[in-house]
N, C-alpha and C positions, 0 to 999 in steps of 0.2 A: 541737368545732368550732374549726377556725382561722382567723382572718384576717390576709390579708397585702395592705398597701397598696404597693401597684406605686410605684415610685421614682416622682420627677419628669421625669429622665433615663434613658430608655432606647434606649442605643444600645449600639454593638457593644462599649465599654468595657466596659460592664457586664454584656453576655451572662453570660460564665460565672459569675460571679457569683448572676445571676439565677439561670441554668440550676442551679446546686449547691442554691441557696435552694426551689427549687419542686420540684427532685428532693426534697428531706430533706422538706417538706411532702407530696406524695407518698407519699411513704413512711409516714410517720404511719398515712396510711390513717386520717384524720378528715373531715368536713364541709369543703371549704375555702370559703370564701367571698373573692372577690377585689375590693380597691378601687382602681381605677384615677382617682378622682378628682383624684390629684396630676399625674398625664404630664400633660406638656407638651411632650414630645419621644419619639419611640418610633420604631424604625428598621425594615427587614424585618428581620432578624435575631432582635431581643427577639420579635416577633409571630411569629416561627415557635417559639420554645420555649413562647410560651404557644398556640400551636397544638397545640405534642406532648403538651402539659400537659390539655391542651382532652380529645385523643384518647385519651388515657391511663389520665386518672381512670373513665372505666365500665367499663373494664377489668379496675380495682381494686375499684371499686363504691366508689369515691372521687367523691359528689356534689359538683362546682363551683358556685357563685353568682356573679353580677357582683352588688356592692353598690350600684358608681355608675363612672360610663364617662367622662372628660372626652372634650369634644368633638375634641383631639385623636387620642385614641387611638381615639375613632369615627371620625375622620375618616380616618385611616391605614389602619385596618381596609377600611373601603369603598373606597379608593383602592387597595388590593388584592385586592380584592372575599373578603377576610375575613370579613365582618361576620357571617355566617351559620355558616359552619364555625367561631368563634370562640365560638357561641352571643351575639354581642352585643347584637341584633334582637329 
Protein backbone atom coordinates (compact mmCIF):
# COMPACT_ATOMS: atom_id res chain seq x y z
CA UNK A 1 0.00 0.00 0.00
CA UNK A 2 1.05 3.45 -0.71
CA UNK A 3 0.38 6.68 0.38
CA UNK A 4 0.73 9.99 -1.29
CA UNK A 5 -0.09 13.42 0.45
CA UNK A 6 -1.27 15.75 -2.34
CA UNK A 7 0.82 19.05 -2.16
CA UNK A 8 -0.39 22.13 -0.46
CA UNK A 9 -0.30 23.85 -3.96
CA UNK A 10 -1.87 22.54 -6.77
CA UNK A 11 -1.84 24.20 -9.67
CA UNK A 12 -0.72 24.17 -13.23
CA UNK A 13 3.13 24.63 -11.94
CA UNK A 14 2.96 21.64 -10.62
CA UNK A 15 0.71 19.49 -13.04
CA UNK A 16 3.53 17.59 -14.52
CA UNK A 17 5.09 16.99 -11.90
CA UNK A 18 2.13 15.57 -10.23
CA UNK A 19 1.09 13.82 -13.29
CA UNK A 20 4.84 11.83 -13.45
CA UNK A 21 4.30 11.32 -9.54
CA UNK A 22 0.72 9.39 -9.84
CA UNK A 23 1.73 7.79 -13.06
CA UNK A 24 5.01 5.82 -11.23
CA UNK A 25 2.28 5.31 -8.32
CA UNK A 26 0.16 3.75 -10.85
CA UNK A 27 2.29 1.79 -11.96
CA UNK A 28 3.37 0.07 -8.90
CA UNK A 29 0.04 -1.44 -9.09
CA UNK A 30 -0.41 -1.17 -5.03
CA UNK A 31 -3.21 0.06 -2.77
CA UNK A 32 -2.92 3.76 -3.17
CA UNK A 33 -4.39 5.61 -0.63
CA UNK A 34 -4.59 9.57 -1.26
CA UNK A 35 -4.23 12.44 1.41
CA UNK A 36 -5.37 15.52 0.31
CA UNK A 37 -5.45 17.11 3.84
CA UNK A 38 -2.71 19.65 2.86
CA UNK A 39 -4.35 21.60 -0.58
CA UNK A 40 -5.16 24.59 -0.08
CA UNK A 41 -5.02 25.63 -3.49
CA UNK A 42 -5.95 23.13 -6.43
CA UNK A 43 -6.72 24.28 -10.07
CA UNK A 44 -8.75 22.44 -12.87
CA UNK A 45 -5.80 21.02 -14.32
CA UNK A 46 -4.28 19.03 -11.08
CA UNK A 47 -8.26 17.82 -10.65
CA UNK A 48 -8.22 16.52 -14.06
CA UNK A 49 -5.06 14.12 -13.55
CA UNK A 50 -6.48 13.01 -10.44
CA UNK A 51 -9.67 12.53 -12.40
CA UNK A 52 -7.41 10.18 -14.91
CA UNK A 53 -6.00 8.83 -11.86
CA UNK A 54 -9.58 8.17 -10.37
CA UNK A 55 -10.41 6.28 -13.94
CA UNK A 56 -7.59 4.41 -14.31
CA UNK A 57 -6.85 2.66 -11.18
CA UNK A 58 -9.86 -0.27 -11.74
CA UNK A 59 -8.48 -0.63 -14.87
CA UNK A 60 -5.29 -1.85 -13.22
CA UNK A 61 -7.33 -3.22 -10.38
CA UNK A 62 -5.35 -0.43 -8.56
CA UNK A 63 -7.86 0.27 -5.37
CA UNK A 64 -7.70 4.28 -4.55
CA UNK A 65 -8.74 5.59 -0.99
CA UNK A 66 -9.14 9.26 -0.02
CA UNK A 67 -7.70 9.45 3.61
CA UNK A 68 -8.83 13.06 4.36
CA UNK A 69 -10.17 15.79 1.72
CA UNK A 70 -9.43 19.45 2.95
CA UNK A 71 -12.23 21.55 2.51
CA UNK A 72 -10.60 23.12 -0.40
CA UNK A 73 -10.09 20.51 -2.48
CA UNK A 74 -13.88 19.69 -1.67
CA UNK A 75 -14.74 22.75 -2.51
CA UNK A 76 -13.12 22.80 -6.10
CA UNK A 77 -14.19 19.38 -6.66
CA UNK A 78 -17.99 20.52 -6.36
CA UNK A 79 -17.50 23.73 -7.94
CA UNK A 80 -16.82 21.55 -10.94
CA UNK A 81 -19.21 19.24 -10.13
CA UNK A 82 -16.27 16.51 -9.45
CA UNK A 83 -17.16 15.50 -6.41
CA UNK A 84 -18.74 12.31 -7.43
CA UNK A 85 -16.71 11.09 -10.50
CA UNK A 86 -13.59 11.85 -8.11
CA UNK A 87 -15.14 9.45 -5.66
CA UNK A 88 -14.92 12.29 -3.10
CA UNK A 89 -18.76 11.91 -1.51
Amino acid sequence: MAVFKLPAEMGIATATELKQTLHELLESEQCLDLDGAAVVRVDASTLQLLLALVNEAPLRTVPIRWLNISAELKASAELLGLTDSLKLA
